[in-house]
C-alpha positions as CSV (number, residue, x, y, z in Angstrom):
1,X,-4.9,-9.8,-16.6
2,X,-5.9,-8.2,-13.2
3,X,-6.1,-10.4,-10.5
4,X,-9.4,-10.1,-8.7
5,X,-9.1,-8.8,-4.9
6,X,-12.4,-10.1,-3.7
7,X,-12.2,-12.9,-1.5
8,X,-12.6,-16.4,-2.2
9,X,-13.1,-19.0,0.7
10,X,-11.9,-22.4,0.7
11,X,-14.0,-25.1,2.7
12,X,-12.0,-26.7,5.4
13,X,-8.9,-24.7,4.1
14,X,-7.9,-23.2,8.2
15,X,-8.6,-27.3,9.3
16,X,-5.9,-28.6,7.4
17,X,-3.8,-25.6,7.9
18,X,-4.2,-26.3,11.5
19,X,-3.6,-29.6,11.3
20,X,-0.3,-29.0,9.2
21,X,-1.6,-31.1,6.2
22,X,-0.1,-29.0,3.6
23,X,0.2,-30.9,0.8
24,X,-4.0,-31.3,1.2
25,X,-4.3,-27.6,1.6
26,X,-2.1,-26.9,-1.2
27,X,-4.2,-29.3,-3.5
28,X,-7.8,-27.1,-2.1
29,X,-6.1,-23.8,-3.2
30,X,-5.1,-25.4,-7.0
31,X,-8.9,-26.9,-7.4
32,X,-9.9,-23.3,-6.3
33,X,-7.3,-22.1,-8.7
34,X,-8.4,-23.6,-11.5
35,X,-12.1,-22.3,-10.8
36,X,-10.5,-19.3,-10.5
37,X,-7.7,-18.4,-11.7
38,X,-7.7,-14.2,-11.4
39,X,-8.2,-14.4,-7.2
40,X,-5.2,-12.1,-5.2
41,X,-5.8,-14.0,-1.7
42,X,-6.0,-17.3,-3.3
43,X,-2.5,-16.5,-5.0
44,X,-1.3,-15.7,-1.7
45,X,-2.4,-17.9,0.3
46,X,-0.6,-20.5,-2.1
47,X,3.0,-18.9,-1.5
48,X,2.1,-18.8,2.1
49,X,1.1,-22.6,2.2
50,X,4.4,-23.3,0.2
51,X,6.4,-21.0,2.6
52,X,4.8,-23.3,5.5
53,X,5.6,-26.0,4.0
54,X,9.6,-25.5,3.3
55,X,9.8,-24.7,-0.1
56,X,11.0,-21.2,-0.1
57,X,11.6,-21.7,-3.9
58,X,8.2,-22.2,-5.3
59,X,7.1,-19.9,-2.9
60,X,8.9,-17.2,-4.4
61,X,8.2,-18.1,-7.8
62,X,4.7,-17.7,-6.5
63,X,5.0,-14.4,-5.5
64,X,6.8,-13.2,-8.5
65,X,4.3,-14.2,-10.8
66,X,1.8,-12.0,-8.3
67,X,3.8,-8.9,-8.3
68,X,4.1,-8.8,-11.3
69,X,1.0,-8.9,-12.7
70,X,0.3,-6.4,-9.9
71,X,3.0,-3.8,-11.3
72,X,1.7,-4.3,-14.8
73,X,-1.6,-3.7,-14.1
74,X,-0.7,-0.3,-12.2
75,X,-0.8,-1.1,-8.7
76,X,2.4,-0.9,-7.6
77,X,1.5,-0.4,-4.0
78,X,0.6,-3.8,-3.9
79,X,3.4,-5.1,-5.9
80,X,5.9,-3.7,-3.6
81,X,4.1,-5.4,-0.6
82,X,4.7,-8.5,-1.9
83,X,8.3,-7.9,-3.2
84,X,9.1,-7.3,0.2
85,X,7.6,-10.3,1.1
86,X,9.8,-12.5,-1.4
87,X,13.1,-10.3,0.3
88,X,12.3,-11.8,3.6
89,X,12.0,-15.0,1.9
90,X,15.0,-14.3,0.0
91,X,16.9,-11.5,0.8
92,X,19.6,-11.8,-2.6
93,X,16.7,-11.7,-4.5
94,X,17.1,-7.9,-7.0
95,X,13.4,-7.2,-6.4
96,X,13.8,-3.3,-6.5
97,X,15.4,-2.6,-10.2
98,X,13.2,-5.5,-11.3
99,X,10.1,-3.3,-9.9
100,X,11.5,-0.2,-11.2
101,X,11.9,-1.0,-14.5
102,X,8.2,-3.0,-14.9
103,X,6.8,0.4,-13.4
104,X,8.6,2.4,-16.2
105,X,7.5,-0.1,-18.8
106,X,4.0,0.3,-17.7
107,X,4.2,4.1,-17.4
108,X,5.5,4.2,-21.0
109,X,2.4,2.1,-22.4
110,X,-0.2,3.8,-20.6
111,X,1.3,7.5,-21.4
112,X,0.8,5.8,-25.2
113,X,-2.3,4.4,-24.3
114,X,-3.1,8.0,-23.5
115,X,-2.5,9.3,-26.7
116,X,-4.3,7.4,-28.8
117,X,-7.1,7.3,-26.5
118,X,-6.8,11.1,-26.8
119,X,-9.6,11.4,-23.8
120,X,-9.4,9.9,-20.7
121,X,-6.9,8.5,-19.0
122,X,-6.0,4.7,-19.1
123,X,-6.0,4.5,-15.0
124,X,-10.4,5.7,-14.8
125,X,-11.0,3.4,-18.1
126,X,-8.8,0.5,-15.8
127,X,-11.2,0.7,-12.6
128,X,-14.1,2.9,-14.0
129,X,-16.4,0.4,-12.2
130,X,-14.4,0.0,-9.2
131,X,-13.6,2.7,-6.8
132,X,-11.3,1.1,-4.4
133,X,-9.6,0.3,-6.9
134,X,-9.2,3.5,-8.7
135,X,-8.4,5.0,-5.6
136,X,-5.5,2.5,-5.7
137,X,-4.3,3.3,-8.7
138,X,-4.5,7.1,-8.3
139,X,-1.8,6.1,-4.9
140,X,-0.1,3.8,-6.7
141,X,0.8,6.5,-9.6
142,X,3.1,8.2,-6.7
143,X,5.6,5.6,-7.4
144,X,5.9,6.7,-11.3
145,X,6.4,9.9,-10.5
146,X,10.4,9.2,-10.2
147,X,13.6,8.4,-12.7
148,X,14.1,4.7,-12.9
149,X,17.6,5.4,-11.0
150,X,15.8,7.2,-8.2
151,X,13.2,4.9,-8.0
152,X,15.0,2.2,-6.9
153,X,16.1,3.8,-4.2
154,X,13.1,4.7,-3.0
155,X,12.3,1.4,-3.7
156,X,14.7,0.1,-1.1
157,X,14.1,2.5,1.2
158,X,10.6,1.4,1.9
159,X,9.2,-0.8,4.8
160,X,6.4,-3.5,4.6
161,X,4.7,-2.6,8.2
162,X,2.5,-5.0,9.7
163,X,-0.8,-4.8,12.4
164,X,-3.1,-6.2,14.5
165,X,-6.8,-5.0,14.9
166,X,-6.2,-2.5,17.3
167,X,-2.9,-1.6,17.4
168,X,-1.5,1.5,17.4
169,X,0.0,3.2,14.6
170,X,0.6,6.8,15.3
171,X,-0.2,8.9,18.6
172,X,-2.0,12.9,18.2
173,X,1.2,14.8,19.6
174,X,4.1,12.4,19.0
175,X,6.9,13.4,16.6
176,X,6.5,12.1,13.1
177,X,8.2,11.9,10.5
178,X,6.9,8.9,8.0
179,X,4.3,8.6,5.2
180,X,2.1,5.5,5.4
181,X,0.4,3.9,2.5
182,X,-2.6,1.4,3.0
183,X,-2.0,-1.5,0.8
184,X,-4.6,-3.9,3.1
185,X,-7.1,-3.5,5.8
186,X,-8.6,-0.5,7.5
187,X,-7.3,2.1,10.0
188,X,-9.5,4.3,11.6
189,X,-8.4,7.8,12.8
190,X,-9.3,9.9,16.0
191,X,-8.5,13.3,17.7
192,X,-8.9,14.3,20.6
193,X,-11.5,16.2,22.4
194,X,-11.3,18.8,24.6
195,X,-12.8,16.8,27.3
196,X,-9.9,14.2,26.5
197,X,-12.1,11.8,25.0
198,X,-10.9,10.1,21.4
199,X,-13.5,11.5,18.3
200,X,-13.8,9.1,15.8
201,X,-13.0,11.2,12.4
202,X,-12.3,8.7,9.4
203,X,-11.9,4.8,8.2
204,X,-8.9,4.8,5.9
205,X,-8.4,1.4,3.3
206,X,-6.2,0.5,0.7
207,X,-5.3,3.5,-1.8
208,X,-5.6,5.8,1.4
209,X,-2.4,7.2,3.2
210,X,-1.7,9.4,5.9
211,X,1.6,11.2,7.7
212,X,2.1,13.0,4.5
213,X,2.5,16.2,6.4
214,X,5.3,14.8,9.3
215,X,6.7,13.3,6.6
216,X,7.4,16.8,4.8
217,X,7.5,19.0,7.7
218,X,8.2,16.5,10.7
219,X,5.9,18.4,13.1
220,X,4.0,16.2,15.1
221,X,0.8,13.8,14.1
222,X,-2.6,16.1,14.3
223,X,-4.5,12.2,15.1
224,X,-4.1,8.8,16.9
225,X,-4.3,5.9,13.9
226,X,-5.4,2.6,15.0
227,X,-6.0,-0.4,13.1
228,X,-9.6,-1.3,12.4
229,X,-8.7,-4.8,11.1
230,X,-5.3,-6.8,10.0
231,X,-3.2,-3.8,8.2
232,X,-0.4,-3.8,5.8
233,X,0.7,-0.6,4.8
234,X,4.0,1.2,2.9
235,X,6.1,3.3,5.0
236,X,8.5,6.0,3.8
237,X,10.1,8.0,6.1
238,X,11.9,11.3,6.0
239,X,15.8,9.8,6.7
240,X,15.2,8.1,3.8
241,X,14.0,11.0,1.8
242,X,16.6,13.3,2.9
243,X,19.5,10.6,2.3
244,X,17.7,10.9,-1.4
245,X,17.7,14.1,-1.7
246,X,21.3,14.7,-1.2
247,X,21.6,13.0,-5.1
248,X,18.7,13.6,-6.3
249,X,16.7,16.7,-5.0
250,X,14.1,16.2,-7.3
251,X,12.5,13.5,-4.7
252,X,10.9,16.3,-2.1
253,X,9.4,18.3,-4.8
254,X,8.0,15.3,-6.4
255,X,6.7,14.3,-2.9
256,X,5.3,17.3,-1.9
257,X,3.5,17.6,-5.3
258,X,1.5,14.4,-5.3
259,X,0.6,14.7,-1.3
260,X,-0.7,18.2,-2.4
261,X,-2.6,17.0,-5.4
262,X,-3.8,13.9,-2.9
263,X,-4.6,16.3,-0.2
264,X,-8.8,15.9,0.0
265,X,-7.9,12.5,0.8
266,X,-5.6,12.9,3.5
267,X,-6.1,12.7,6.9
268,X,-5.0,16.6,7.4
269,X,-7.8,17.3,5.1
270,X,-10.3,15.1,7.3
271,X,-9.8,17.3,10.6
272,X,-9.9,20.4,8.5
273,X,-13.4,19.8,7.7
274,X,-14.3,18.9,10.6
275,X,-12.6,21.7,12.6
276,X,-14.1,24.1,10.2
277,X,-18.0,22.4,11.3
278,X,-16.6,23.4,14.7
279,X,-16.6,19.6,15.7
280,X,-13.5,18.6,17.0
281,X,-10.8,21.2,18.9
282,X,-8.2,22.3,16.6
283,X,-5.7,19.9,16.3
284,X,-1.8,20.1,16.8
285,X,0.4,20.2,13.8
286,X,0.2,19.7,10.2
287,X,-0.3,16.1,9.2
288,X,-1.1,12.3,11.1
C-alpha cells in the first residue's frame, strides 16, 4: 500500500507539542491514524513525537515500518531519507543491506510485472495520475541501477542534508563536486546577470536533482540554489564515487548514464534553454 504524501493537519497538534504533552499528541496522531491510515507526514510525525518523548525504540520501529513501505512501493529516495533518520537514532542499526536488498526484491517484481504486462511499464501505471510522483519514481529508479554489493555502498555513502527557507545550497562559481536529490521541499535556482543581479531560472521539488554535472566533471556550479521552503535532499559526492570506483568501476558509467537520460530535467538543461532565448549570460561550467 502507498502511503499518501498529501498533508493531513491535526487540530491543536503544535499546542500540545509546545506544551510538551506528548502522550496527548501521540493519542491526536493515532485517532488521525485510524482515519487515515495511508498519510506519510502523519507516520512521521508519530516517530518524531515518540523520538520527543524518549522512546527511541518505538520510534524506530516507526520508521521502519515507513521505509519500508516506501522502498516497496519504488521510492527509494524517500526510503533512504528516513533510514538515515533511524541511523541517527540508532547508529548499529544495518539499514543499508536491509535497503539494498528490498530495492532488489522490488526491481525483480516490477521487471516481472513488466513482462506480463508486456506494455507499459509498472512505474507510469504506479503514478499515472500523479506526476510528482512519477517524477519521483523515475529519480528514485537511479538507485536500482546498481549490484546489490555496490549498492550498499552507495548506500552508506550518502548524506541526509537538511535546510532552512533560504539557505544556501550551492554558489554559481564555487567548486563542486556533489549530486543533490530532492526528497522534500522546494529549491529555487538563479544565475547571474550581467549587471550582477540573481535571475530567477527554476523551482526544483522532490524527484528533481541538480549538481549532476560537478558531480561527474567537478567544474564548478553554472547557478546559486537556495531553498524555497524546509528541504531534505540526498547528497552523493564524487570522493565517494571515486572510492567506489576503485572496486567497482561500473558506478561512473552507471552514473553518468541516468544523469544523461535525466538531463531535460536538470538544472544544466534549465540554463541551456534559457541561454539559447538569449536570457541569461552564459553561464560558467557544466552543472549546479
Amino acid at each position: 500500500m502507498k502511503l499518501g504524501s498529501k498533508r493531513v493537519a491535526i487540530d491543536g497538534l503544535e499546542h500540545l507539542l509546545a506544551a510538551k504533552e506528548y502522550d496527548k499528541a501521540l493519542a491526536a496522531i493515532t485517532a488521525e491514524l485510524r482515519r487515515n491510515p495511508d498519510q506519510l507526514n502523519l507516520r512521521l510525525r508519530q516517530a518524531d513525537v515518540l523520538e520527543l518523548k524518549g522512546d527511541r525504540t518505538r520510534a524506530v520501529h516507526v520508521l521502519y515500518g515507513i521505509a519500508e513501505a516506501q522502498a516497496r512501493d519504488g521510492f527509494y529516495a524517500r526510503a533512504i531519507a528516513i533510514y538515515k533518520k533511524i541511523l541517527r537514532l540508532d547508529p548499529a542499526q544495518e539499514v543499508h543491506a536491509e535497503l539494498a536488498r528490498l530495492i532488489e526484491e522490488n526491481q525483480q517484481s516490477t521487471i516481472a510485472a513488466e513482462r506480463r504486462r508486456k506494455a507499459g511499464t509498472a512505474l507510469t501505471e504506479q503514478a499515472s495520475d500523479d506526476t510528482e510522483e512519477l517524477k519521483e519514481l523515475q529519480a528514485s529508479s537511479l538507485f536500482a541501477s546498481f549490484e546489490r554489493e555496490t549498492l550498499v555502498q552507495i548506500l552508506a555513502s550518502t548524506k541526509l542534508r537538511s535546510y532552512d527557507e533560504g539557505d544556501i545550497i550551492v554558489t554559481e562559481g564555487e567548486p563542486g563536486a556533489s549530486l543533490f536529490l530532492i526528497v522534500g521541499g522546494t529549491v529555487k535556482v538563479f544565475t547571474r546577470a550581467e549587471d550582477g543581479a540573481n535571475l530567477p531560472l527554476a523551482e526544483l521539488g522532490p524527484g528533481d536533482f541538480f549538481g549532476e554535472v560537478s558531480l561527474l566533471t567537478g567544474k564548478p556550479r553554472t547557478a546559486t540554489i537556495t531553498a524555497g521552503t524546509k528541504v531534505s535532499a540526498i547528497e552523493l559526492d564524487r570522493a565517494a564515487v571515486d572510492e567506489i570506483a576503485r572496486e567497482h568501476p561500473e558506478v561512473l558509467t552507471t552514473l553518468d548514464d541516468f544523469c544523461r537520460q535525466r538531463a531535460h530535467q536538470a538544472v544544466e538543461a534549465v540554463i541551456r534553454r534559457l541561454r539559447g532565448k538569449g536570457r541569461p549570460p552564459a553561464a560558467r561550467g557544466s552543472g549546479a
